[in-house]
Structure formats: C-alpha cells, structure tokens
C-alpha positions in Angstrom: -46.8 -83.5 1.1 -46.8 -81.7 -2.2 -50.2 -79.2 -2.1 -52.3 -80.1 -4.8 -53.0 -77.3 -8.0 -56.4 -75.8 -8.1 -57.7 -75.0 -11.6 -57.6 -70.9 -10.8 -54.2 -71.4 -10.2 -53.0 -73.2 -13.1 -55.0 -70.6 -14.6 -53.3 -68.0 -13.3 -49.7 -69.8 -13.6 -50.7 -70.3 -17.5 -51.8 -66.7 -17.9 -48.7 -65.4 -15.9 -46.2 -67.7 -18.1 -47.7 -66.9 -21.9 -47.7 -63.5 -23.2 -50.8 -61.6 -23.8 -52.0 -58.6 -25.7 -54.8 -57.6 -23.7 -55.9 -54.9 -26.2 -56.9 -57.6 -28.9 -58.4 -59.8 -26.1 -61.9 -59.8 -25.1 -62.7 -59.0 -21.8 -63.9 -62.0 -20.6 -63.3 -65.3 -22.1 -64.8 -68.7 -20.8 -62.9 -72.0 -20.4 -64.2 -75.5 -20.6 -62.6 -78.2 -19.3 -64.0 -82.2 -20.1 -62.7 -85.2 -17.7 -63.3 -86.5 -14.8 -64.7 -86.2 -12.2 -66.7 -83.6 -13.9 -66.7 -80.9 -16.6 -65.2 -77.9 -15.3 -66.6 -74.1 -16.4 -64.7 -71.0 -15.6 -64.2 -67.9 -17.1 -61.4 -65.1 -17.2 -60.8 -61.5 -16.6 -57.1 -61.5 -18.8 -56.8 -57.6 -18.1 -57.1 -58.5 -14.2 -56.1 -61.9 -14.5 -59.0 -62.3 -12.5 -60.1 -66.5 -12.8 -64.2 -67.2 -11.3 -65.8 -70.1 -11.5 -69.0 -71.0 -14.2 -69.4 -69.3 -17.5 -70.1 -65.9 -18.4 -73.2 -65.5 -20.7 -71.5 -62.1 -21.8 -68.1 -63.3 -22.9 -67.6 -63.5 -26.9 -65.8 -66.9 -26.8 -65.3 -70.0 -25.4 -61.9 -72.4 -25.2 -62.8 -75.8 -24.6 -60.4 -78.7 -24.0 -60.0 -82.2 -22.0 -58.4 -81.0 -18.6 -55.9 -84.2 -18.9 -54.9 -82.2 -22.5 -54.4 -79.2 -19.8 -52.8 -80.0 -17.2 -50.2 -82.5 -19.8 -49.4 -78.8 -21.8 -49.6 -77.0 -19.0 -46.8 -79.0 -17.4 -44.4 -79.3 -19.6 -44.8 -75.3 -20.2 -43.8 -75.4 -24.6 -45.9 -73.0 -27.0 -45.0 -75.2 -29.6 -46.6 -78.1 -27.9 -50.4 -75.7 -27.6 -50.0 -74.5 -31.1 -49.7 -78.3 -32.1 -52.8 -78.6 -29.6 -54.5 -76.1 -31.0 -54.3 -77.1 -34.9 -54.8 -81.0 -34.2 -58.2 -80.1 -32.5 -57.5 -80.8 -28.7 -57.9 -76.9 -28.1 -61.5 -76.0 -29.2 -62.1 -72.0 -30.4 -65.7 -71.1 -30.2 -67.6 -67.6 -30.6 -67.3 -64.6 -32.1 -64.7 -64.6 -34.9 -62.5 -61.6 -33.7 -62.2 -62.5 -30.6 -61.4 -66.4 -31.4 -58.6 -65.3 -33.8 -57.4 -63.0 -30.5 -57.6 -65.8 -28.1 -56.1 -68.4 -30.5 -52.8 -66.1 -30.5 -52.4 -66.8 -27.0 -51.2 -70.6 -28.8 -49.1 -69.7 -31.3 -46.1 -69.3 -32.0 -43.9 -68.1 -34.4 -40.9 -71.1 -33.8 -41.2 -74.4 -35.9 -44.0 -76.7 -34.5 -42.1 -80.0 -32.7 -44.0 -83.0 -33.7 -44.4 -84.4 -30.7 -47.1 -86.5 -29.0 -49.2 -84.6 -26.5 -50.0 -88.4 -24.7 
C-alpha cells in the first residue's frame, strides 16, 4: 500500500522541484490551505526548507489556496499550470508588497501560459 503524502512533504517536494531565489524571498512565508477536513496553516523557512505547522505572526506574507487546487498542481508538476493558478485567483498573495511580488515569482514563468483547466 502506497504511503500516503503529508502536507510538509509536498511542501518540501514543491520547494525541492521549483526554483527559488532565496535572496528576494522573505524569510518566512505562511501557507493557507482551505478544504476538508479542515483548514490547514503552515509556514516555511525557504532558506532551510524548513516546513512547521500554524502560522508565523512575523512572516510578511501569506499564500492561500484550496488544498484540492494544491495537491491537483502539485501533481501534475507544470509552472505554466500555477502561473494560470495564480492569475485566475486560485493562488491568493497577501502581505507586504515586496515580499508578495517575491513569492509570486515562485509561479511564474516565462513560457506561454497553456489554457488549460485546473479541474
């Protein structure tokens, strides 16, 4: 039987598979996750890659998305798939403005945007 993915490990797996400039990031950033069977907050070391449960009153921003919207992207692995996320509003950007321009590079990309259905 297949073990099942925690949410620090797709963490990790999503912050080991995507690029990041850890300069521009901010030191901690906090992640939101909606669905069932409850909301999920988490928040991120990216120079450490260090993932810890609840948020962190210190970090600048927050990303907030459905974890259904996650795991779907996170699967099938495309950064033209998050930045279509990201400018259809499934991926939410919140806090201090540096930092949320900084974080939203981590879904960008500078290939042509498939349109393709995230459901």
């Amino acid at each position: 039987m297949a073990q099942l993915s925690t949410i620090p490990d797709e963490i990790a797996m999503f912050m080991s598979n995507n690029p990041m400039n850890h300069e521009s990031l901010p030191d901690v950033i906090n992640l939101a996750f909606s669905g069932e069977p409850k909301p999920e907050a988490w928040h991120v070391r990216p120079a450490t890659k260090q993932v810890i449960r609840g948020f962190n009153k210190l970090a600048p921003v927050t990303v907030m998305l459905p974890l259904e919207t996650w795991r779907k992207l996170l699967k099938k692995n495309d950064i033209c798939l998050w930045n279509q996320a990201l400018k259809d509003g499934y991926i939410h950007i919140h806090g201090d403005k540096n930092a949320s321009e900084a974080v939203s590079r981590i879904f960008s990309s500078t290939q042509n945007t498939v349109e393709t259905e995230i459901e």
